[in-house]
N, C-alpha and C positions, 0 to 999 in steps of 0.2 A: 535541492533547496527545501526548508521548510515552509510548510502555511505559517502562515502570520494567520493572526487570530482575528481580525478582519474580513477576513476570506471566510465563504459561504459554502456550506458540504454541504449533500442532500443524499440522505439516503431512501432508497426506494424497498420496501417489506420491513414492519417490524415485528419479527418473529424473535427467539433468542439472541441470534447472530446482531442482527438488526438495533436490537435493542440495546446490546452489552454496547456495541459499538459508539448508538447515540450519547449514551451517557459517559462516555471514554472521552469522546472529543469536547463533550460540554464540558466536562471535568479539568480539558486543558484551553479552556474559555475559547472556542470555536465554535462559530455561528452553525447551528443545526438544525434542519427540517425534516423529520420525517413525513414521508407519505407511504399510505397503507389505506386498499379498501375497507379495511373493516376497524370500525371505529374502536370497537372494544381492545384490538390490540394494544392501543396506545397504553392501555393498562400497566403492560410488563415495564412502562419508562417509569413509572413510578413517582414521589413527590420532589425527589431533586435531577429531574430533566429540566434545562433550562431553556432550550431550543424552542422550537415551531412544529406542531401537526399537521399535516392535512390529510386529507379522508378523501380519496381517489385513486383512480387505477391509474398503476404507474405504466401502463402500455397508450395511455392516452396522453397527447402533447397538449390539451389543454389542461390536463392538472397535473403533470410535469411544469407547466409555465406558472403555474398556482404556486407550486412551491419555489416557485423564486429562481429557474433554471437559467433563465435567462441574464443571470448576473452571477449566475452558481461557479464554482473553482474545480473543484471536484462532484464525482456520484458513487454513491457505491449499489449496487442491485441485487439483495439480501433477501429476495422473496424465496417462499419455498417452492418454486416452480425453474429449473436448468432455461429452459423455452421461456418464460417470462424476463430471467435474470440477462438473458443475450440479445433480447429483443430491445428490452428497456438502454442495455448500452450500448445496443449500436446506435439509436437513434439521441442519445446522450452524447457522442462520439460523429454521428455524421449529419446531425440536423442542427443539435446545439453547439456541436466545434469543441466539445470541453477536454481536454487532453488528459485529465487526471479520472480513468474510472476502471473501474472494477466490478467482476460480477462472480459471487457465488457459484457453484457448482457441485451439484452433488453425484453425478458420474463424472471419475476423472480421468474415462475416455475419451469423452468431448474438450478436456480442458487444449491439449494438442491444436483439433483442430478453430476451435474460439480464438486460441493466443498467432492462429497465422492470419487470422483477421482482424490484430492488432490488440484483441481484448484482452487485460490483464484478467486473472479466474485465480478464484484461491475455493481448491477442494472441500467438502462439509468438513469439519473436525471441530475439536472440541478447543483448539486455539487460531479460528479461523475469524472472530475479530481483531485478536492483535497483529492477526498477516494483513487483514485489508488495510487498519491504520497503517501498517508502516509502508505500505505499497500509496496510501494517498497522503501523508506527509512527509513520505522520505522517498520522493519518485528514485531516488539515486540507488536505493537499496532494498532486497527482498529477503525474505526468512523461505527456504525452498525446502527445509529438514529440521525434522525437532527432534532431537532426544531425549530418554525418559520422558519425564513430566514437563518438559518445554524449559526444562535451566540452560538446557547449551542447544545449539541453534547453528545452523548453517546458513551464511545469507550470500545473495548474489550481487555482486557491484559494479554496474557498470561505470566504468572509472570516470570521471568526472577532470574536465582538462587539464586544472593542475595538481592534477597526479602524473601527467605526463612528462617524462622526461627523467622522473625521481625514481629514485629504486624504494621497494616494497616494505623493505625494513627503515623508509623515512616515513612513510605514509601513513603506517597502520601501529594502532597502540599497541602497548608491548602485550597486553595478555588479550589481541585479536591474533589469530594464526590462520595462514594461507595456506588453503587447503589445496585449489586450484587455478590455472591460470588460461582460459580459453582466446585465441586467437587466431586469425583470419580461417575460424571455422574447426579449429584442431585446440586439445586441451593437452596441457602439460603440466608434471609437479614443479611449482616455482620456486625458488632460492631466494632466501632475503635479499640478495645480493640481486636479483631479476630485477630489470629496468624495463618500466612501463611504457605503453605506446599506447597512441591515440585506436580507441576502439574495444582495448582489451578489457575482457572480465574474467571478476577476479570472484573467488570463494573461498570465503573466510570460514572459522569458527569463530564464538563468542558465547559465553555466558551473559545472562541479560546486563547485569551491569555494567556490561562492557559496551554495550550501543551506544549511550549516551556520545562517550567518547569518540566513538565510530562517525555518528552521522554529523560529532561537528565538523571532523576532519573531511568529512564528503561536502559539507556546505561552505567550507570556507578553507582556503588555502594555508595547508601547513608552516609553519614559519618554524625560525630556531627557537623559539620561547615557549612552545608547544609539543616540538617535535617529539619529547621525552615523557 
């Protein structure tokens, strides 16, 4: 499902990642706080960030609480520190309860073991704000492969319930293509004609303009007026 624009992000570091990112969600009118020790970073948000600053370390629950955690939707943890960005969500994740958070990483050694202590982790790269939005507004799907210059895209979905029961070539827009189909722990190449179950994930390709299409069919249940 997506954020509604209501709902409160916070991201913690504003370094490039950090910053591309805040001005990405303010652009799609989504409440945004950055926090960052150092004041002068705010700098890189520039004159049309339309969010919230705060000026604190993000390993502290009193100015995590400062930027409004406590009512927060999501977090993303975008500092240039691996050890900063897993610390800051876990306790995002087991003191504040927030289900929606992610954290930077720039060994993606450690992403393995972060993601079996439930932490979503998107690797440094040079399109590692557009994976964290769609991993904090589109919990139902990830970008896991980018080729060339980021036009076509491999993303991961885990199926969402009424996809269940329908076959693959009802679900998905005509110019997404299934790439993969993993269940009860075993992957297979699937057939348009493959009929979904409760559980299974699916990978897709897409070119960018094709998500749009993508994540309404993930938010809201296919119908015959749509289907095509």
């Amino acid at each position: 499902m997506t954020l509604s624009t209501d709902q409160h992000i916070i991201i913690v570091g504003c370094g490039r990642v950090g910053a591309e990112l805040a001005l990405s969600l303010c652009a799609k009118r989504h409440r945004v706080t950055v926090l960052d020790a150092n004041q002068d970073s705010f700098d890189r948000l520039g004159s049309d960030f339309t969010g919230r600053t705060v000026q604190g370390d993000g390993m502290d629950q009193t100015a995590l609480k400062r930027a409004g955690i406590g009512e927060a939707h999501a977090l993303a943890a975008t500092s240039s520190s691996d050890s900063v960005n897993i610390v800051v969500a876990r306790m995002a994740q087991e003191i504040f309860k927030l289900d929606h958070v992610v954290a930077r990483v720039y060994n993606p050694r450690r992403a393995p073991i972060y993601e079996q202590l439930g932490i979503r982790t998107i690797a440094s790269s040079s399109w590692a704000a557009q994976r964290i939005e769609d991993i904090l507004l589109h919990p139902g799907m990830r970008s896991v492969h980018s080729a060339g210059s980021g036009e076509v895209q491999i993303y991961e979905i885990c199926v969402p319930d009424h996809w269940v029961g329908r076959k693959i070539s009802e679900v998905l827009p005509v110019d997404v293509l299934p790439v993969a189909l993993e269940r009860s722990g075993q992957a297979v190449l699937p057939a348009v004609d493959t009929t979904i179950q409760d559980n299974d994930v699916i990978l897709v390709s897409a070119r960018d303009q094709a998500t749009v299409g993508l994540r309404e069919r993930i938010a809201q249940p296919v119908t015959a007026a749509n289907a095509k």
